[in-house]
N, C-alpha and C positions, 0 to 999 in steps of 0.2 A: 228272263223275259216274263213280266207282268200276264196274271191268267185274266182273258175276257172275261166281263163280266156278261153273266147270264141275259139274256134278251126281256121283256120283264111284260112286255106287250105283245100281243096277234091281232091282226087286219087283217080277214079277206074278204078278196074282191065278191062283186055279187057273183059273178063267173064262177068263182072258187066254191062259195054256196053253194050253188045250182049242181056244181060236182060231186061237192059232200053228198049233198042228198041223192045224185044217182047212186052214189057206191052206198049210201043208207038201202035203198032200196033194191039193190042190185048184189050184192059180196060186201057182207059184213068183214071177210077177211081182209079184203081190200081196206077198208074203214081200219082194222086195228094196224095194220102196217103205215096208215097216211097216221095216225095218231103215233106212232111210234117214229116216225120220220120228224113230224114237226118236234115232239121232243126234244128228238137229238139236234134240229134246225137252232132251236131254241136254248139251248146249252153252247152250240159255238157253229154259229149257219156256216163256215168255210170246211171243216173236218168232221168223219163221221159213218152212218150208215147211208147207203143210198149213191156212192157214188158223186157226192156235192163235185156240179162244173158251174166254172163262171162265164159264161156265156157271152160271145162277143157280135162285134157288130151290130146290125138293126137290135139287139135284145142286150147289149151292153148293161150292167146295173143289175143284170136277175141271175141270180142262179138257179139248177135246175139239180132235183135227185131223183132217181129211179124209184118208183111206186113196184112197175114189174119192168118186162121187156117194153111193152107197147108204150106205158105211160107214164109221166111225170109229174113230178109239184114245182111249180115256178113259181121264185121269191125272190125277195128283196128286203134289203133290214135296212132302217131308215133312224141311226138315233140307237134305241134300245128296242125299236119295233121291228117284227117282222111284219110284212106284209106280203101275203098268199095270193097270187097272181090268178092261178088256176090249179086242177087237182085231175086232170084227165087226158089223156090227147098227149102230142110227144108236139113239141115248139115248132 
């Protein structure tokens, strides 16, 4: 089996922004775990750290990892892009 190639691009949404910058302001811990998450998103978004689910229904298309218990990163790769839905809140 052919290895993915790595994702080469990141998009997030303004939503996702406005998150980054809580957890900037908020738990810098938080911050290195979501940077450590897109990483591994970024290397192969289906397997990994975090817990990757593919998410069905109304939210078909995104998947979701585990930040902590409460919160999530919701994404979608489009192509060679990821795109970061949101970084806070549980779906």
């Amino acid at each position: 089996m052919p290895k993915k190639q790595k994702l080469k691009n990141l998009e997030l949404s303004s939503t996702a922004l406005k998150d980054l910058a809580y957890w900037q302001r908020t738990d810098p811990k938080k911050v290195e775990r979501i940077n450590a998450l897109i990483e591994a998103i970024l290397e192969n978004p289906e397997v990994g750290i975090g817990k990757p689910e593919r998410l069905k229904y109304n939210w078909e298309g995104l998947w979701s990892r585990r930040i902590d218990h409460t919160h999530r990163i919701l994404y979608m790769v489009q192509g060679d892009t990821l795109f970061i839905a949101q970084m806070r809140f549980h779906y």
